[in-house]
C-alpha positions as CSV (number, residue, x, y, z in Angstrom):
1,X,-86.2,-3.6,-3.6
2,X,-85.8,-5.0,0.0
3,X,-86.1,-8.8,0.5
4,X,-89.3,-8.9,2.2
5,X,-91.7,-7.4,-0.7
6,X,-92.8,-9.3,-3.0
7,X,-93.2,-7.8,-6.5
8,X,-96.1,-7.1,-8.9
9,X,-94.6,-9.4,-11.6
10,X,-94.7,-12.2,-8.9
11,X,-97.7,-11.8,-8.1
12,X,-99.3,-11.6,-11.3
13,X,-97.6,-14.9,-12.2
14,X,-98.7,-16.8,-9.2
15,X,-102.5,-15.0,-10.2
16,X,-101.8,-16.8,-14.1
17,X,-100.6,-20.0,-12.6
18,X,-104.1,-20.4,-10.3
19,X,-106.3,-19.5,-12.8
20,X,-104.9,-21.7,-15.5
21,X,-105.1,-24.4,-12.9
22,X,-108.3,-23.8,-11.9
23,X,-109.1,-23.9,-16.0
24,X,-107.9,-27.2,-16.1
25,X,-109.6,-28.6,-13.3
26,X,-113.0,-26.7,-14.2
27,X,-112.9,-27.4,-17.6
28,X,-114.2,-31.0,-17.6
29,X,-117.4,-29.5,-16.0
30,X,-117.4,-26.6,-18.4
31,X,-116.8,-28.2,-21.6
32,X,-118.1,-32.0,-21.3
33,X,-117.1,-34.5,-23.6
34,X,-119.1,-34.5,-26.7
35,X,-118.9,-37.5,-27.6
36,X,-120.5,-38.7,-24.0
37,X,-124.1,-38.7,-25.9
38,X,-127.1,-40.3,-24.9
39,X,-126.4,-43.1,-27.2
40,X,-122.9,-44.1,-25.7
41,X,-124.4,-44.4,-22.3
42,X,-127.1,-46.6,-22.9
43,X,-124.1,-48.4,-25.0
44,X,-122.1,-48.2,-21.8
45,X,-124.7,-49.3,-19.3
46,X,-125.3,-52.6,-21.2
47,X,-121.3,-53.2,-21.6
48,X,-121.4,-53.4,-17.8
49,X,-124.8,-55.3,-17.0
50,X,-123.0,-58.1,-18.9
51,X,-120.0,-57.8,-17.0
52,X,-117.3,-55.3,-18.8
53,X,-116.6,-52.4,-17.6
54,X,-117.4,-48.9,-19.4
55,X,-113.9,-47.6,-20.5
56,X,-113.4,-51.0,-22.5
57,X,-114.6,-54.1,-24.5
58,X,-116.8,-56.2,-22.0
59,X,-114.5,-59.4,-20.8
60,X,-115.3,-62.7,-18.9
61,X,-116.0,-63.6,-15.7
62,X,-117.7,-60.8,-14.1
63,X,-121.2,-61.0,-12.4
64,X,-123.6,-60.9,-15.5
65,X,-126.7,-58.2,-14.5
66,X,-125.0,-55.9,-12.4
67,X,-124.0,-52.8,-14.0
68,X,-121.7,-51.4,-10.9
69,X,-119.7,-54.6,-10.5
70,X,-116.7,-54.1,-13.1
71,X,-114.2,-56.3,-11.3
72,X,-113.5,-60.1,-12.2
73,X,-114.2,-62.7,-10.3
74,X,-110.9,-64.9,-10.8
75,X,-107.7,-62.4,-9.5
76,X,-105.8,-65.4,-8.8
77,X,-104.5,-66.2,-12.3
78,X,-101.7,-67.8,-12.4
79,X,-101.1,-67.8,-16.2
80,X,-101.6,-70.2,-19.0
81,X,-102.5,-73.4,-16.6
82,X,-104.6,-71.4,-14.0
């Protein structure tokens, strides 16, 4: 085969390799969590009007009422005395 060609077998592999990416990109649209139910939002919504955020347990010192604010007010910490 002369340099410049590219063969079928190459081709079909680059073919596999974009379509199983564009699976894993597509599939979070496709197939949504199901445990993402109506329930867990509204469970989610009031974890961050009191000021956590809505991967995790809500903390302290975050703006209480605001549901889009998720970061804490005091960055500064210094440790145990701050």
């Amino acid at each position: 085969m002369p340099v410049g060609q590219t063969s079928i077998p190459k081709i079909f592999a680059a073919g596999g390799i974009f379509g199983f990416s564009y699976y894993l990109w597509m599939r979070q649209y496709w197939f949504p969590n199901p445990y993402k139910t109506r329930e867990v939002q509204n469970i989610e919504d009031r974890f961050t009007a009191g000021g956590g955020a809505p991967t995790h347990t809500p903390g302290g010192g975050t703006k209480r009422g605001d549901s889009n604010n998720v970061e804490p007010r005091n960055t500064s910490s210094t440790g145990v005395d701050s």
